[in-house]
NUZA-35095 format. One record per residue: residue number from 1; y, z, x of N, C-alpha, C, CB in turn. Coordinates in Angstrom, 2 decimals. Last residue first. Glycine has a CB too. Example, Ala and Ser with C-alpha at 12.3 -4.5 7.8 and 13.67 -1.06 7.14 Angstrom:
BEGIN
   num      n.c2      n.c3      n.c1     ca.c2     ca.c3     ca.c1      c.c2      c.c3      c.c1     cb.c2     cb.c3     cb.c1
     2     -2.25      7.08     12.85     -1.06      7.14     13.67      0.03      7.87     12.90     -0.60      5.72     14.08
     1     -5.69      7.80     13.19     -4.50      7.80     12.30     -3.30      7.80     13.20     -4.47      9.05     11.31
***
This chain:
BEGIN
   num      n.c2      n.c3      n.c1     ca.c2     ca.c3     ca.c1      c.c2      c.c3      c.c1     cb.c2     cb.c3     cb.c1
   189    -25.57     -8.08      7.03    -26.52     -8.75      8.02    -26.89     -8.79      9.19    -26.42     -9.53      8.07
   188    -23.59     -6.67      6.09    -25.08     -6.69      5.88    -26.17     -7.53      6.65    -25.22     -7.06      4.62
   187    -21.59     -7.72      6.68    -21.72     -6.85      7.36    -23.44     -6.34      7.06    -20.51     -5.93      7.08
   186    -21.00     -9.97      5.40    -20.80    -10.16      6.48    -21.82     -8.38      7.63    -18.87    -10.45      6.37
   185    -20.50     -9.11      2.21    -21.88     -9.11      2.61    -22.01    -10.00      4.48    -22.80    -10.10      1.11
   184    -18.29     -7.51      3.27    -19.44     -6.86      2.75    -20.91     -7.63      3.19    -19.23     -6.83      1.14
   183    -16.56     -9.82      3.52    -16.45     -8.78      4.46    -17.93     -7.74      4.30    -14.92     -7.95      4.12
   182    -16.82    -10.95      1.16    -16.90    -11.66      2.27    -17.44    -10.81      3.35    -15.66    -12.22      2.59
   181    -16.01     -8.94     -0.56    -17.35     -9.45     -1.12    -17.86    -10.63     -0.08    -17.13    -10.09     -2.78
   180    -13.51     -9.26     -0.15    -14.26     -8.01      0.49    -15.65     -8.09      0.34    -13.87     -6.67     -0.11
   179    -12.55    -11.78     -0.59    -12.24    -11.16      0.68    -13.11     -9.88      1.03    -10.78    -10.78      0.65
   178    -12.87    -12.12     -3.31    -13.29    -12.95     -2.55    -13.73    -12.26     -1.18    -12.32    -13.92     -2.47
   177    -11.06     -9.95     -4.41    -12.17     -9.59     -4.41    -13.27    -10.50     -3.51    -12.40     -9.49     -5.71
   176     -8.82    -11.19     -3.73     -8.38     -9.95     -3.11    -10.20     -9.67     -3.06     -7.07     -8.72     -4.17
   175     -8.62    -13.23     -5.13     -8.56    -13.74     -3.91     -9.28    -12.14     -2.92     -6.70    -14.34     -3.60
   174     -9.10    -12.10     -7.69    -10.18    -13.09     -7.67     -9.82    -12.92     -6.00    -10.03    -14.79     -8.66
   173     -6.82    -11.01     -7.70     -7.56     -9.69     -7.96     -8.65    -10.98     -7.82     -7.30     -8.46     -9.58
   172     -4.83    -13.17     -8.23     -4.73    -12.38     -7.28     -5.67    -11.57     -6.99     -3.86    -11.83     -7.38
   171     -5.24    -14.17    -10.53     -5.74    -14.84     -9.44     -5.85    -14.23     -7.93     -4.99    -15.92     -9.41
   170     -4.87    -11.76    -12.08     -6.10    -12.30    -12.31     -6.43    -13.08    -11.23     -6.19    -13.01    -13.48
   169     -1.97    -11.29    -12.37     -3.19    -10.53    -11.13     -4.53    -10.75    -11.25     -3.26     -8.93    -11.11
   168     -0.82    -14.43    -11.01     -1.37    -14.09    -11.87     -2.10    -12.40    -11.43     -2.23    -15.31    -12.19
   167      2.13    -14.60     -8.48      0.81    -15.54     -9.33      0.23    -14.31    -10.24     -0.74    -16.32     -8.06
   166      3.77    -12.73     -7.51      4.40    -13.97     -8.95      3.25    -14.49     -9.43      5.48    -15.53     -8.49
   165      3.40    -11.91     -5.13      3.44    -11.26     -6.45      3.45    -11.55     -7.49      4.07    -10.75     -6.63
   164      0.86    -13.51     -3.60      2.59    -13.56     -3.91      2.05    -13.21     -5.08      3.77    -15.06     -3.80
   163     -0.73    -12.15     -0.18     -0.46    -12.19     -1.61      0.60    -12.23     -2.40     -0.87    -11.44     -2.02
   162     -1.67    -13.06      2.81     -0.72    -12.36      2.31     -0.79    -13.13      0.57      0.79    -12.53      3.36
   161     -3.26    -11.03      5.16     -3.64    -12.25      4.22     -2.29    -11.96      2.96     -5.63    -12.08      3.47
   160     -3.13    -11.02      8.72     -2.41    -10.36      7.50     -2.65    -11.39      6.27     -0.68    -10.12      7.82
   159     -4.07    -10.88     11.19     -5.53    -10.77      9.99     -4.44    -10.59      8.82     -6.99     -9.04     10.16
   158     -1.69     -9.35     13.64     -2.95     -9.99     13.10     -4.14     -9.62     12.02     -3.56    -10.13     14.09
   157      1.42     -8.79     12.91      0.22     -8.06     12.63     -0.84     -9.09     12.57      0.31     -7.21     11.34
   156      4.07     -9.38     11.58      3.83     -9.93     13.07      2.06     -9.21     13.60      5.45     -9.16     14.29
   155      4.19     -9.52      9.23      3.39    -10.45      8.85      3.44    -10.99     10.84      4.11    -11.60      7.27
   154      4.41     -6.30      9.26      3.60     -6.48      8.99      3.11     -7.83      9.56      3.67     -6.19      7.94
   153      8.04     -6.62      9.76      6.44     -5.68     10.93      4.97     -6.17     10.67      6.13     -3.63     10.47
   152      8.59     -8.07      7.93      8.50     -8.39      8.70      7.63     -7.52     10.06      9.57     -8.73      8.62
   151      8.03     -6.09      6.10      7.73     -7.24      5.64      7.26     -8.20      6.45      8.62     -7.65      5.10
   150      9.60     -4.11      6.76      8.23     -3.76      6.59      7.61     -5.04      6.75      7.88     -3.05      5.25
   149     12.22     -5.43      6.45     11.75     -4.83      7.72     10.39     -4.61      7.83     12.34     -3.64      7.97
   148     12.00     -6.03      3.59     12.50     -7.48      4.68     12.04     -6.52      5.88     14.66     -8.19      4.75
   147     12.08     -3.09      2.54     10.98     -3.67      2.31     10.88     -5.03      3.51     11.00     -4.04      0.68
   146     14.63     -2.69      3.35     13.73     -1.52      4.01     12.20     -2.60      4.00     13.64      0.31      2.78
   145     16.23     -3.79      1.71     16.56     -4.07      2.95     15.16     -3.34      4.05     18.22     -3.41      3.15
   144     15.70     -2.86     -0.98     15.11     -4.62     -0.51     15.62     -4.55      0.92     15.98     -6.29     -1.52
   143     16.20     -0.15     -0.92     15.33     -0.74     -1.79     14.71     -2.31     -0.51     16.41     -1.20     -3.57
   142     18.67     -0.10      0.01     17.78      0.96      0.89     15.88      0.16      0.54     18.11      3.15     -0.02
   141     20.77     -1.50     -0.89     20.98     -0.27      0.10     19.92      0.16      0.59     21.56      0.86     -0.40
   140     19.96     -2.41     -3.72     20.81     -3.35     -2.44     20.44     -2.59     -1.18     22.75     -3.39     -2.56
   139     18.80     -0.13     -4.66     18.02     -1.26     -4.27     18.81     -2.18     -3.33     17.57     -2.01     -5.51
   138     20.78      1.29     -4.89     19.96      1.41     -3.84     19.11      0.50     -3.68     19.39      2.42     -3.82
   137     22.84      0.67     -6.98     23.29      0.22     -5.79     21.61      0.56     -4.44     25.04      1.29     -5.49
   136     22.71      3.68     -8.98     22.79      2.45     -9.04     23.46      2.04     -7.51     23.58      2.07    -10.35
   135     19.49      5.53     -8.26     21.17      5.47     -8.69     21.44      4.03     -8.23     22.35      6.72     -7.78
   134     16.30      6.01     -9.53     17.43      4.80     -8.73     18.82      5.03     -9.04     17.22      3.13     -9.25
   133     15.68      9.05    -10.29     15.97      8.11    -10.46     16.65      6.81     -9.75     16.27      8.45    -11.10
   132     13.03     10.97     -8.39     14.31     10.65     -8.83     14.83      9.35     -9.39     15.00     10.88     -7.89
   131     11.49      9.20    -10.01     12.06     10.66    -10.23     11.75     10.85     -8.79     11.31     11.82    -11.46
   130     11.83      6.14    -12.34     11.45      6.81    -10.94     11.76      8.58    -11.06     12.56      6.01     -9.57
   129     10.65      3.71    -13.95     11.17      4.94    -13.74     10.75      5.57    -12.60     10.95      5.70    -14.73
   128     11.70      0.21    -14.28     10.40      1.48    -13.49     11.22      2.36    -13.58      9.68      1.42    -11.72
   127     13.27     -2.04    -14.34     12.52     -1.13    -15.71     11.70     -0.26    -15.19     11.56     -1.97    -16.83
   126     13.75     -2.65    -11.86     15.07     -1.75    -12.49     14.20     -1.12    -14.12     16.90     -3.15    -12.89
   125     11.89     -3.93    -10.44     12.18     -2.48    -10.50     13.61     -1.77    -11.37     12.28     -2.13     -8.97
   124     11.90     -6.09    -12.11     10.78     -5.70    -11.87     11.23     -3.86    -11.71     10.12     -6.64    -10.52
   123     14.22     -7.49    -10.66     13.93     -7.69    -12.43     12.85     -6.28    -12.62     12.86     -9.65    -12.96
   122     13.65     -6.86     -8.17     15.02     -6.08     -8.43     14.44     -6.25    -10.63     17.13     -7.39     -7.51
   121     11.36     -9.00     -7.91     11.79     -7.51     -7.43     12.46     -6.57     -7.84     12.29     -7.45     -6.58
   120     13.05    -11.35     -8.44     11.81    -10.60     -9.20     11.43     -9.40     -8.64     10.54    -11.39     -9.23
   119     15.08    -11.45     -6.10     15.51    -11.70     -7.81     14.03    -11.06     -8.76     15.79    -13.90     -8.22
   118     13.48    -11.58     -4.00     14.39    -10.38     -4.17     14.66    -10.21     -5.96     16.01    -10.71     -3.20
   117     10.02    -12.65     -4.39     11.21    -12.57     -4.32     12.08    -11.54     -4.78     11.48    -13.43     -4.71
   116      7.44    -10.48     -3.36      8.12    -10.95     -4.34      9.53    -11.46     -4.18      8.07    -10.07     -5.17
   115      3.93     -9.89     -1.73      5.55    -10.15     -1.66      5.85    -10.67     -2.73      6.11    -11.04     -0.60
   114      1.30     -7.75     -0.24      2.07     -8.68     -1.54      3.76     -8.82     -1.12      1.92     -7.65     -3.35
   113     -1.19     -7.92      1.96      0.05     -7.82      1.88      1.28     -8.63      0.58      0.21     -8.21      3.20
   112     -4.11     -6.77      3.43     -3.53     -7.69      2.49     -1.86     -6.90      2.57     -4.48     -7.70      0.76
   111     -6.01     -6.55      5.30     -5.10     -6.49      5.76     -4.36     -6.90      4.87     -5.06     -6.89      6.74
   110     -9.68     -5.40      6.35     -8.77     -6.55      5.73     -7.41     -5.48      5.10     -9.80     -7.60      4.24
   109    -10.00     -3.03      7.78    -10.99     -4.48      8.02    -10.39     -5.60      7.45    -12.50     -4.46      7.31
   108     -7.79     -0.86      9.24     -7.96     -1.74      8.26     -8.88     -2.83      8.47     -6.82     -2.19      7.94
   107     -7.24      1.23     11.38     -8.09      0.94     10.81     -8.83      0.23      9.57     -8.15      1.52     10.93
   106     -4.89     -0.07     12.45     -6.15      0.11     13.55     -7.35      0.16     12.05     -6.03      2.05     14.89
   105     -3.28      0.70     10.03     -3.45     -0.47     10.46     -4.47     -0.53     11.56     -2.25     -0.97     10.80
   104     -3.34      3.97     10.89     -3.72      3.38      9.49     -4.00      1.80      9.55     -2.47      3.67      8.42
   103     -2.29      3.88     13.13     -3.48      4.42     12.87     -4.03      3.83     11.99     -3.49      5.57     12.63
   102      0.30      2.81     12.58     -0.65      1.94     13.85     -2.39      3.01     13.49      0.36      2.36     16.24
   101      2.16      2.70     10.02      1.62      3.68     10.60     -0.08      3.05     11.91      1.27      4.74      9.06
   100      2.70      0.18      9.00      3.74      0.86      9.77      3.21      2.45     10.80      4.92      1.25      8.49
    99      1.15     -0.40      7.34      1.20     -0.89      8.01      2.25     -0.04      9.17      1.32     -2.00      7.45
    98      2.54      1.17      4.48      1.03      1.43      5.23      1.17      1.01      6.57     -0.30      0.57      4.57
    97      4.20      1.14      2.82      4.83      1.04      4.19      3.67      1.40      4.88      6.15      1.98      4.53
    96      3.46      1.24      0.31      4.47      0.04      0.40      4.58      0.19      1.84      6.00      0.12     -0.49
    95     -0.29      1.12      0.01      0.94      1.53     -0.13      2.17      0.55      0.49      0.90      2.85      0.45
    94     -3.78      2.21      0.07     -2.26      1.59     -0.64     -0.99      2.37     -0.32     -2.29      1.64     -2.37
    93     -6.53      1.81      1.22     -5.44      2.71      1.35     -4.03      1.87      0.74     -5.32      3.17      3.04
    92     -9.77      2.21     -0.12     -8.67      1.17     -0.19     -7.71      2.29      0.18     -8.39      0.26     -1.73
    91    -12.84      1.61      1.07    -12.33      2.86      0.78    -11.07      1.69      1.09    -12.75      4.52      1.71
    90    -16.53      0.93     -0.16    -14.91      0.25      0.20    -13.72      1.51     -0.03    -14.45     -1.28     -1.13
    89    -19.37      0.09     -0.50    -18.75      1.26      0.36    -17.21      1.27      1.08    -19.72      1.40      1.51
    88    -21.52     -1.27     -2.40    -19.55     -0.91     -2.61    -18.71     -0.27     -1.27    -19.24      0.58     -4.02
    87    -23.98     -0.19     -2.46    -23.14     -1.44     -2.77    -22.49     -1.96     -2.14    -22.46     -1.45     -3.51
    86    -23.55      2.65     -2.36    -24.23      1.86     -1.11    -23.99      0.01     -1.26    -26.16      2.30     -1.17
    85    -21.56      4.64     -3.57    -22.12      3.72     -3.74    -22.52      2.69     -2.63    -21.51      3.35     -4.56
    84    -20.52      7.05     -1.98    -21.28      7.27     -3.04    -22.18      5.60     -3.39    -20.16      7.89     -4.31
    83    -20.38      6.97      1.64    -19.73      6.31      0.66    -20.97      6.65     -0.62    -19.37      4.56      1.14
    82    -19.97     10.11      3.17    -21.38      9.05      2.94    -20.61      8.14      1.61    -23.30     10.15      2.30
    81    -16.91     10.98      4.36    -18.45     11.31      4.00    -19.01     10.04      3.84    -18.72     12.22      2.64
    80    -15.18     10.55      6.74    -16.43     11.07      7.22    -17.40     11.55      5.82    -16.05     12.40      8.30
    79    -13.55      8.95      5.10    -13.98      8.34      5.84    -15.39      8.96      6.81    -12.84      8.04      6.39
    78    -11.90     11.46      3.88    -12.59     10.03      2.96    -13.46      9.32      4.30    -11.01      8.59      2.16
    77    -10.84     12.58      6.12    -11.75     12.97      5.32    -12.57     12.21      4.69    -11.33     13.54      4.62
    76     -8.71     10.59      7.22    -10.11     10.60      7.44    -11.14     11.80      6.95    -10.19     10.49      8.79
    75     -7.31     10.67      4.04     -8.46      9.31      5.07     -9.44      9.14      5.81     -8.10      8.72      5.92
    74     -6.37     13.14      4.98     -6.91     12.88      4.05     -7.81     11.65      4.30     -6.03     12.82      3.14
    73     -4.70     12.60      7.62     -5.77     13.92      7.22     -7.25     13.26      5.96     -4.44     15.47      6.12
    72     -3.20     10.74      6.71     -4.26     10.31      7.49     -5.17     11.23      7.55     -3.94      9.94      8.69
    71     -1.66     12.53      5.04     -2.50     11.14      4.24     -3.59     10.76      5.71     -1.01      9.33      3.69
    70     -0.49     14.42      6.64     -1.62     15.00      5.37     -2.56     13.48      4.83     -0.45     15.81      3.62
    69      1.04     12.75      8.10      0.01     13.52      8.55     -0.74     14.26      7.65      0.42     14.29      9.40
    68      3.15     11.91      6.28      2.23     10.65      7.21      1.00     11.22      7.82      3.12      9.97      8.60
    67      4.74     12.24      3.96      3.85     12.85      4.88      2.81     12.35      5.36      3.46     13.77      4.52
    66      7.89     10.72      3.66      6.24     10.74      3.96      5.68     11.68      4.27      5.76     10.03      4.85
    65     10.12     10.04      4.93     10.05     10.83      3.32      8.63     10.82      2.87     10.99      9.96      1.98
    64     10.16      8.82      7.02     10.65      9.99      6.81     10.25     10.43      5.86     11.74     10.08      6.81
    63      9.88      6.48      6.19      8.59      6.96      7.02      8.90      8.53      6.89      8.49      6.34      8.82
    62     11.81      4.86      3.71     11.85      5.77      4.96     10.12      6.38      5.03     13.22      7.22      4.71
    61     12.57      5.11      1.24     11.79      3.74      1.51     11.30      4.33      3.19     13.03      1.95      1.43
    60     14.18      6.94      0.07     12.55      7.26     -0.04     11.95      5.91      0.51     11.93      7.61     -1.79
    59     17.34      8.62      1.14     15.98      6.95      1.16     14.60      7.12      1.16     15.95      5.94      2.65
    58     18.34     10.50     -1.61     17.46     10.04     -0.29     17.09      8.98     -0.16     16.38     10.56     -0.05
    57     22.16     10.38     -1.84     20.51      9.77     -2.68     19.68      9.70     -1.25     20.56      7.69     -3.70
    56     24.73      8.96     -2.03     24.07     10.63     -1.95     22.92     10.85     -2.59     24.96     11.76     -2.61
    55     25.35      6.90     -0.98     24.86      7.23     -2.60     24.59      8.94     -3.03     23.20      6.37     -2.85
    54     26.51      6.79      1.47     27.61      6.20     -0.17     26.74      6.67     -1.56     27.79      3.88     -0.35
    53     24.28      8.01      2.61     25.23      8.60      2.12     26.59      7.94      1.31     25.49      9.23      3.12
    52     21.36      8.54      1.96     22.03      7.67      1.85     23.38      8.14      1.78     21.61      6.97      0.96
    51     19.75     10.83      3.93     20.12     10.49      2.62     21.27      9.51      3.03     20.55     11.79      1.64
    50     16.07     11.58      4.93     17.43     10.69      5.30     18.43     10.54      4.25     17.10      9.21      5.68
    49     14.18     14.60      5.04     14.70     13.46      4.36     15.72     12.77      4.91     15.08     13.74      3.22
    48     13.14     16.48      6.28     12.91     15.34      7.26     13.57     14.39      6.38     11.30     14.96      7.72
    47     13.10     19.06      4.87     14.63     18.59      5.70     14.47     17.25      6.53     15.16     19.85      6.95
    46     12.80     18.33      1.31     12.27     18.67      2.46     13.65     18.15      3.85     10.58     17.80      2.48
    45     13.42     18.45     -1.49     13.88     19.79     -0.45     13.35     19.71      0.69     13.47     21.23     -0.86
    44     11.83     16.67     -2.69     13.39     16.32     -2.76     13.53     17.03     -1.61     14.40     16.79     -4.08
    43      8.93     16.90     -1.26      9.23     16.96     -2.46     10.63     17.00     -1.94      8.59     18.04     -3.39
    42      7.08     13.96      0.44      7.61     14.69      0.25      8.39     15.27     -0.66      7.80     14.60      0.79
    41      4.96     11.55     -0.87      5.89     11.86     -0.73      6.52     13.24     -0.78      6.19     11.22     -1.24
    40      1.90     11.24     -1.78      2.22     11.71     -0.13      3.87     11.82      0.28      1.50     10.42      1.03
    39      1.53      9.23     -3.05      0.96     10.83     -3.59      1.59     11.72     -2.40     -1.11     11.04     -3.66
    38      1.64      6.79     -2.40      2.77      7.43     -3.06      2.89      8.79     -3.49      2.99      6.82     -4.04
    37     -0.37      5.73     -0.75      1.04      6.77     -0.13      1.64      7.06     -1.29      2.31      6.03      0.98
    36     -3.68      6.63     -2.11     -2.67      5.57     -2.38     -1.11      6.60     -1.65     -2.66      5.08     -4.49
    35     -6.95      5.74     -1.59     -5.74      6.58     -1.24     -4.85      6.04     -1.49     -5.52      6.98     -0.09
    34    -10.30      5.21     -2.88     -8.84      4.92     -3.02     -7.75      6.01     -2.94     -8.67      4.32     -4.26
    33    -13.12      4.16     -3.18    -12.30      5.79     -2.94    -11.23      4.53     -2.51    -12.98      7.46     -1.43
    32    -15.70      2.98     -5.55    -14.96      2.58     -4.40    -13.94      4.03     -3.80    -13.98      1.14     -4.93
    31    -17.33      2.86     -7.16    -17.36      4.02     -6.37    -16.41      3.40     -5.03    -19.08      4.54     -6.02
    30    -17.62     -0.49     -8.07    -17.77      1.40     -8.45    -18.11      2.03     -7.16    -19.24      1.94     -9.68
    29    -15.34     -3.18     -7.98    -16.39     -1.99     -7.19    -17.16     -0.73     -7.06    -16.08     -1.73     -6.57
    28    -14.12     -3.57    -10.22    -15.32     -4.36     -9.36    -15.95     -4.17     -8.51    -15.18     -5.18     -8.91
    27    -12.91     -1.09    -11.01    -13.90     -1.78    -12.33    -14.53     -2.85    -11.48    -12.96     -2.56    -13.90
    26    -11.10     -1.38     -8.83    -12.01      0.22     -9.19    -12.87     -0.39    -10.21    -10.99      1.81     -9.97
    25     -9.20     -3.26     -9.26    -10.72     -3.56     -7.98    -11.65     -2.58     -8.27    -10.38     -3.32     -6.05
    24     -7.52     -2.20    -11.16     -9.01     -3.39    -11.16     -9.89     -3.29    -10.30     -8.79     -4.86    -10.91
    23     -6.07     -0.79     -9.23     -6.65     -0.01    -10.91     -7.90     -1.08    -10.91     -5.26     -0.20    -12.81
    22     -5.51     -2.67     -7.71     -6.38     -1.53     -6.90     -6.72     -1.12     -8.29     -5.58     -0.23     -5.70
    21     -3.36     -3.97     -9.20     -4.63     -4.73     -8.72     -5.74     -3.64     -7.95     -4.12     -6.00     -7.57
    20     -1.53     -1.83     -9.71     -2.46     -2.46    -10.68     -3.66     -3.58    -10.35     -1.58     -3.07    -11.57
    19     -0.59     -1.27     -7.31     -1.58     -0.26     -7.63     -2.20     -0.94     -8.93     -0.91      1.31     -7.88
    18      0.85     -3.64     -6.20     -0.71     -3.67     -5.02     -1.33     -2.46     -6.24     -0.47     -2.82     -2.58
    17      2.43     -5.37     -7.68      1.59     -5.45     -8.41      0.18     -4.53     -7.41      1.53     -7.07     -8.87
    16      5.25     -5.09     -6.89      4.22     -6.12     -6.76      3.26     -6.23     -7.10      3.95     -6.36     -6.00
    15      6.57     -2.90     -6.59      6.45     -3.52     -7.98      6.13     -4.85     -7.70      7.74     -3.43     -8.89
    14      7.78     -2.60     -2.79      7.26     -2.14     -3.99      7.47     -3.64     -5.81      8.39     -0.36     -4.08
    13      5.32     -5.07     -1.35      6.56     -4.90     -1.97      6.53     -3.80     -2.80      6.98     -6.00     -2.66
    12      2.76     -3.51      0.54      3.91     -5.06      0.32      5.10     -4.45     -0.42      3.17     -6.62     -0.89
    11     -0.53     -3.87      1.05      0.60     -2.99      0.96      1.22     -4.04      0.46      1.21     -2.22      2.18
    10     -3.82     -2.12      1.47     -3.20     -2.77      0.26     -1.49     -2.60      0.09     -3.95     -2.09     -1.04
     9     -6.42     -2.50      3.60     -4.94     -2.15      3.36     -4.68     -3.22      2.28     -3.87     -2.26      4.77
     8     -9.98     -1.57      3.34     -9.15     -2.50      2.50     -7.45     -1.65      2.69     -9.93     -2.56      0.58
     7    -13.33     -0.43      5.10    -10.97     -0.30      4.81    -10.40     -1.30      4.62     -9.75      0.16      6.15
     6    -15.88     -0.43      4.15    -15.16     -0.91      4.18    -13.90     -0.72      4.30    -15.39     -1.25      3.69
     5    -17.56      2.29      6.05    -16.92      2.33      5.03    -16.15      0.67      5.32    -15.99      3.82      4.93
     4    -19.07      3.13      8.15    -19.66      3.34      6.75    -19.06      2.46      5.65    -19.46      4.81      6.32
     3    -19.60      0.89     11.09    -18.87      1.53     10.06    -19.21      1.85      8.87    -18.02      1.01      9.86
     2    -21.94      1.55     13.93    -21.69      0.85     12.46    -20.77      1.40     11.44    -22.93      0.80     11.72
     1    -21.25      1.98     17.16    -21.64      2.63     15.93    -21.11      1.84     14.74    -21.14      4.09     15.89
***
């Protein structure tokens, strides 16, 4: 049976740039549908949280602090209707620990993955607000040690095209659009 839908994974570092290049791809693809994990975090009070304990701070980098079963819920909702644009029919799942979930990776047609060095990372996330806020020390602690694990699950994953955070998102959002406008018109035929 023929797939409706393109599945674009969009993961990597956090403050790499994967939700401002997905804000674009939405202006090169209309009607594209886009899930993104960050909507899917559990609220502070839930008991599956892990907390750091020199910080007394949850690790939100954790699978734990997910709701891993409402987002695939959701997906495949997105995935059983009729894509609105017959064009376009690209449904993007984002996020920093996508890959990690074997469902979600089973169902990716392309496989992207951003990275940043630690030093532009840390530059990068210390001006982001968060809520909760970063207490100081988690990025050492939970931040960049969590992401080197993801990092590494991922780039042992076949089809992983991987994107550096540092180039342009202009060149980046050209490579990212190359790839599906590959995949698209591959499938039209």
């Amino acid at each position: 049976m023929e797939k409706k839908w393109l599945v674009v994974g969009m993961c990597g570092v956090t403050c790499g740039g994967k939700t401002s290049i997905v804000k674009q791809l939405k202006e090169d693809f209309p009607g594209i549908v886009v899930i993104a994990q960050d909507d899917y975090f559990f609220p502070p009070e839930a008991p599956s949280h892990v907390v750091i304990p020199e910080l007394n701070h949850v690790n939100y980098e954790l699978m734990s602090s997910l709701d891993m079963e409402r987002m695939r819920k959701d997906i495949q909702k997105a995935l059983d209707l009729q894509p609105t644009h017959k064009q376009w029919p690209v449904l993007i799942i984002e996020g920093f620990a996508i890959y990690r979930d074997s469902w979600i990776t089973e169902l990716c047609d392309l496989r992207f993955f951003l990275t940043l060095d630690r030093e532009e990372c840390y530059r990068r996330r210390i001006v982001r607000v968060y809520e909760p806020p970063d207490p100081p020390g988690y990025f050492e602690l939970a931040v960049w040690p969590e992401y080197l694990k993801i990092a590494q699950e991922a780039f042992s994953l076949p089809g992983i095209i991987e994107l550096d955070g540092q180039r342009s998102q202009k060149e980046t959002r050209a490579v990212v659009v190359q790839h599906i406008q590959e995949q698209l018109k591959s499938r039209s035929k």
